[in-house]
C-alpha positions as CSV (number, residue, x, y, z in Angstrom):
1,X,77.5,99.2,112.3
2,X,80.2,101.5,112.7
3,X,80.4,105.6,113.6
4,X,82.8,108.2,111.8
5,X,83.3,111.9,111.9
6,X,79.7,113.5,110.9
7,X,81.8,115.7,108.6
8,X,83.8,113.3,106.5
9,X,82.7,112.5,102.8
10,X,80.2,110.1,102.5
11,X,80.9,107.0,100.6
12,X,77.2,105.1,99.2
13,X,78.7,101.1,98.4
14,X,76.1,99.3,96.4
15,X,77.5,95.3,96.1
16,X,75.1,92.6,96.5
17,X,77.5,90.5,98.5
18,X,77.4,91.4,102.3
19,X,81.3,90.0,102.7
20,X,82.4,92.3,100.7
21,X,80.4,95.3,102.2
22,X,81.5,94.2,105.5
23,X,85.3,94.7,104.4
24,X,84.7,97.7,102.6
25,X,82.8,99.5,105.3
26,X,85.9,98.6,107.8
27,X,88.6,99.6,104.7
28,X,87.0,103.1,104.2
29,X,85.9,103.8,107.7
30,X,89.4,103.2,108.7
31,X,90.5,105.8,106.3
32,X,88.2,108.4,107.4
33,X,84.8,107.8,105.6
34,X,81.4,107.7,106.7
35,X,79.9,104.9,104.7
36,X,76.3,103.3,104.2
37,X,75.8,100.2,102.5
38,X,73.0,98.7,100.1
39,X,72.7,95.2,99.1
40,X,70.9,96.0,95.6
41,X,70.2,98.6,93.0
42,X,67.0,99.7,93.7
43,X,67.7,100.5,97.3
44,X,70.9,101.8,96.2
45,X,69.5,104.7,94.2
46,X,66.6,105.1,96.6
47,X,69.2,105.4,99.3
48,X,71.6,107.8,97.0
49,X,68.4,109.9,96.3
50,X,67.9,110.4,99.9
51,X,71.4,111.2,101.0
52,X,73.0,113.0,98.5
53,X,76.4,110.9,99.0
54,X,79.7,112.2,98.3
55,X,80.7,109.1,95.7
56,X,78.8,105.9,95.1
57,X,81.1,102.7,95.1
58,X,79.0,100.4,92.6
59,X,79.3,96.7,91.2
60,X,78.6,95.8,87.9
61,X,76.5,92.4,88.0
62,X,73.8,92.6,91.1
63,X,70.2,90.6,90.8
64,X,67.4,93.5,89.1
65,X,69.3,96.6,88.5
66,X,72.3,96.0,87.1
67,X,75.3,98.3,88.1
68,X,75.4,100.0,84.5
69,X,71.3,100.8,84.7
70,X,72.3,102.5,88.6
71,X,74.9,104.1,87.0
72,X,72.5,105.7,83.9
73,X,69.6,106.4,86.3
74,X,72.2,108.9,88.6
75,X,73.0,110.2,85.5
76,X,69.3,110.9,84.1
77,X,68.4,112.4,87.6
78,X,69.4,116.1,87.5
79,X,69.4,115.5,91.4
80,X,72.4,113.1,91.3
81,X,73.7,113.8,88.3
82,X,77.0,115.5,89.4
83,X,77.8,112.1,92.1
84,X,80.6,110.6,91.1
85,X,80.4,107.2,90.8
86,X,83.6,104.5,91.1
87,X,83.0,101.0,89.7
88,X,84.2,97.9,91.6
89,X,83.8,94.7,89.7
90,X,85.0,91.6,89.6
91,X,84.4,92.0,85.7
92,X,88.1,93.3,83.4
93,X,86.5,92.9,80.0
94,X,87.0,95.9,77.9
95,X,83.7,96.1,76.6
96,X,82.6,96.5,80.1
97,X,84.8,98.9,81.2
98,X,84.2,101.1,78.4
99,X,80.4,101.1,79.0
100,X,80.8,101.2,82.7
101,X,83.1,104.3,81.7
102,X,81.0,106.1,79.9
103,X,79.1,107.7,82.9
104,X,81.9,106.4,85.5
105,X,84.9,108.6,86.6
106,X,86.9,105.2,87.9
107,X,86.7,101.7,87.6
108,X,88.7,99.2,89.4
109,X,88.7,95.4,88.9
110,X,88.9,93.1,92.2
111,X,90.1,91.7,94.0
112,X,91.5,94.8,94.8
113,X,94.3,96.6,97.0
114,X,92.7,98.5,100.0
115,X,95.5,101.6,99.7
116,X,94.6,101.1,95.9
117,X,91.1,101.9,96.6
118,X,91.6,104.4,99.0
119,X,93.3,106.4,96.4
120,X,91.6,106.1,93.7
121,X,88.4,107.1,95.7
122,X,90.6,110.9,97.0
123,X,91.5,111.4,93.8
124,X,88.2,111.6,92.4
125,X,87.0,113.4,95.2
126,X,90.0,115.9,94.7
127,X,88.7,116.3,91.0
128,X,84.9,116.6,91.5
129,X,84.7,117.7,95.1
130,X,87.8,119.8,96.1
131,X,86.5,121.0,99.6
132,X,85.5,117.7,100.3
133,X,88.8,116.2,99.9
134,X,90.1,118.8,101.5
135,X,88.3,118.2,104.7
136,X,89.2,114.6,104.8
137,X,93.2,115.7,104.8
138,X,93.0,115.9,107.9
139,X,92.4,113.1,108.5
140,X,95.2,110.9,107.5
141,X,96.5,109.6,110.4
142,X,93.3,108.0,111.8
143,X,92.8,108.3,115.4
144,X,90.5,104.7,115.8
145,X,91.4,101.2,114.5
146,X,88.5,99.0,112.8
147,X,89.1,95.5,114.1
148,X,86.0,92.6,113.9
149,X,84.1,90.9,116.0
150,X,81.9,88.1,114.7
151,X,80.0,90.0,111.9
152,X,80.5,93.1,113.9
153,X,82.9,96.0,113.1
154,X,84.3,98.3,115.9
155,X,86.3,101.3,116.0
156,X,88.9,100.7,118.9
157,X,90.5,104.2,120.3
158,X,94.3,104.1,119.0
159,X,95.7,105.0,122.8
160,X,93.8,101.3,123.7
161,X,96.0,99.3,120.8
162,X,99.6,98.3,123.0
163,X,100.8,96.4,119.7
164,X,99.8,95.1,116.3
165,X,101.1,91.5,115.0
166,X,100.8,89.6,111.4
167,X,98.9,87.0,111.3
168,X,99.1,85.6,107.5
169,X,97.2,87.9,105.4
170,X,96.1,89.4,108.2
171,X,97.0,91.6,111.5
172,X,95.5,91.3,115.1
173,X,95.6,94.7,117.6
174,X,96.2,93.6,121.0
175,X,94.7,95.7,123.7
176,X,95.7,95.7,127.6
177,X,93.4,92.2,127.7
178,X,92.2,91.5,124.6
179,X,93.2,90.5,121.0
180,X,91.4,91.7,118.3
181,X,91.3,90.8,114.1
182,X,91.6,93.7,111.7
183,X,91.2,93.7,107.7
184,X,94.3,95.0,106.9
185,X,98.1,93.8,106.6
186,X,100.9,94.6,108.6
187,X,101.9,96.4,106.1
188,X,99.3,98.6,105.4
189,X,98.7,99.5,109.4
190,X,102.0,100.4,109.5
191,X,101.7,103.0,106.2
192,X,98.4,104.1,107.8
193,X,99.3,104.5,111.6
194,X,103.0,106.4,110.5
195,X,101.3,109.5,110.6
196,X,100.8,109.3,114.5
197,X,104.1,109.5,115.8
198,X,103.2,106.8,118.9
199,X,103.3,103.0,116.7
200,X,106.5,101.8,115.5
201,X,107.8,98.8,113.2
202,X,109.8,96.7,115.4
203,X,109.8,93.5,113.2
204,X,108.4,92.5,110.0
205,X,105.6,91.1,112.3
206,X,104.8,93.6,115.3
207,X,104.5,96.9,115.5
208,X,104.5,98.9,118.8
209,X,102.5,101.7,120.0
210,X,105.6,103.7,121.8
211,X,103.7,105.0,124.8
212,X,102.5,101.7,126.0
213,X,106.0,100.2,126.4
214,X,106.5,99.1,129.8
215,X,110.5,98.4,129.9
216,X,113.3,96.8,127.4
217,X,115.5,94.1,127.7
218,X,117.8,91.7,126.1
219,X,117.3,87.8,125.6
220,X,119.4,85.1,126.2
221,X,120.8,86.0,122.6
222,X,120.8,89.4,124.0
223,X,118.6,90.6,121.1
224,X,116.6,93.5,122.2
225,X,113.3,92.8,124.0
226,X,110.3,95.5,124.3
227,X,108.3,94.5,126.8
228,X,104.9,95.8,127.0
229,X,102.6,97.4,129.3
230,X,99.6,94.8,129.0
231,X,98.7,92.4,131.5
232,X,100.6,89.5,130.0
233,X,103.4,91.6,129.6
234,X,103.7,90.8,126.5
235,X,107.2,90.6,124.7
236,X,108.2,91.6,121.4
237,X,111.7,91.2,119.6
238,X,113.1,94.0,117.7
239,X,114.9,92.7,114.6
240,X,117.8,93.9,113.6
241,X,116.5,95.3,109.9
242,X,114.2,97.7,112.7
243,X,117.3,98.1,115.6
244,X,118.4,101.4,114.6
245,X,115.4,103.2,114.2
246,X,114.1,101.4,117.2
247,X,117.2,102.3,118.9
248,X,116.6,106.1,117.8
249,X,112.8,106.7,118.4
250,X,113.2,104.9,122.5
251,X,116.6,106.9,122.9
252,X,118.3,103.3,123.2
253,X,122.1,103.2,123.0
């Protein structure tokens, strides 16, 4: 289980498959969410009843209550009425989506794109609940990363990742002694962890966090070499598509 800011709008997923949940917990965390997952419909509106959440993320096909029945009980209960609801299905038929949009104010067909997601989720929340969306805003450049461990999710402190690097789909944040997987690309960190100011692309595989940089050198090639401040000292090339701007943001010459 993971913690976010008390404040930040909260995000009800209802998916009956726990994978999924798991990655969607650590995508919308990440992005400044608080989130709480069901595994069914029944628990799902039980839970929304409860905790008035700021927009439900729902599947379509679950065992019981199917996604669309959810969806039309919200909508019958002048409690929940006004939730917004996103649909996430692995289901593109147009009949479907047509139904699904008929008390739905998105619907978006996996396997999806996590920045994909993430928008279409602030732009509903811009729509329905402006002050909401305005509070998360602030947010934007996170200040923890989600990484896993086993089936657990943790939110590491961003001053405790040295340096991020690709790993196929995948990135891993390395800390001063450890080496952590996360759920996004390298790609998307670096869109996401821009906003800081401190990490840096150095190569289409690493990026740096700027105040954990120990010294720089050059190769044998006499490519330029950050070396890091961990306790392998760690060494990362800077490629020469990222030399200038490296060059620029360490005051290289």
């Amino acid at each position: 289980m993971v913690a976010a800011v008390s404040d930040a709008p909260h995000i009800l997923l209802i998916d009956d498959d726990p994978d999924l949940l798991s990655v969607l917990e650590t995508v919308l965390t990440f992005s400044g969410f608080r989130v709480t997952q069901c595994e069914n419909g029944a628990d799902g509106l039980e839970r929304a009843a409860a905790d008035k959440p700021d927009l439900v993320v729902l599947d379509v096909m679950m065992p019981g209550k199917s996604g669309i029945e959810v969806m039309m009980d919200i909508r019958a209960d002048e409690e929940l009425k006004d939730i917004p609801i996103l649909f996430l299905s692995a289901i593109g038929s147009e009949d479907v989506v047509v139904q699904a949009l008929k008390g739905a104010d998105d619907y978006v067909v996996k396997p999806f794109k996590n920045l994909e997601l993430e928008a279409r989720i602030r732009n509903i929340l811009e729509r329905t609940k402006p002050a909401r969306a305005e509070a998360l805003r602030g947010e934007r450049a996170p200040e923890r990363l989600a990484v896993q461990v086993g089936d657990d999710t943790y939110l590491v402190p961003l001053d405790q990742v040295y340096f991020i690097e690709a790993s196929g789909k995948y990135a891993y944040a390395h800390t001063r002694n450890k080496r952590f997987l996360t759920s996004f690309s390298i790609g998307e960190l670096d869109d996401r962890l821009a906003p800081t100011g401190r990490f840096l692309r150095v190569h289409r595989s690493y990026i740096i966090n700027t105040d954990r940089v120990f010294k720089l050198t050059r190769d044998s090639r006499k490519n330029l070499v950050i070396v890091m401040s961990d306790e392998k000292s760690s060494e990362v090339r800077v490629s020469d598509s990222y030399l200038q701007s490296v060059k620029q943001k360490l005051g290289v010459k």
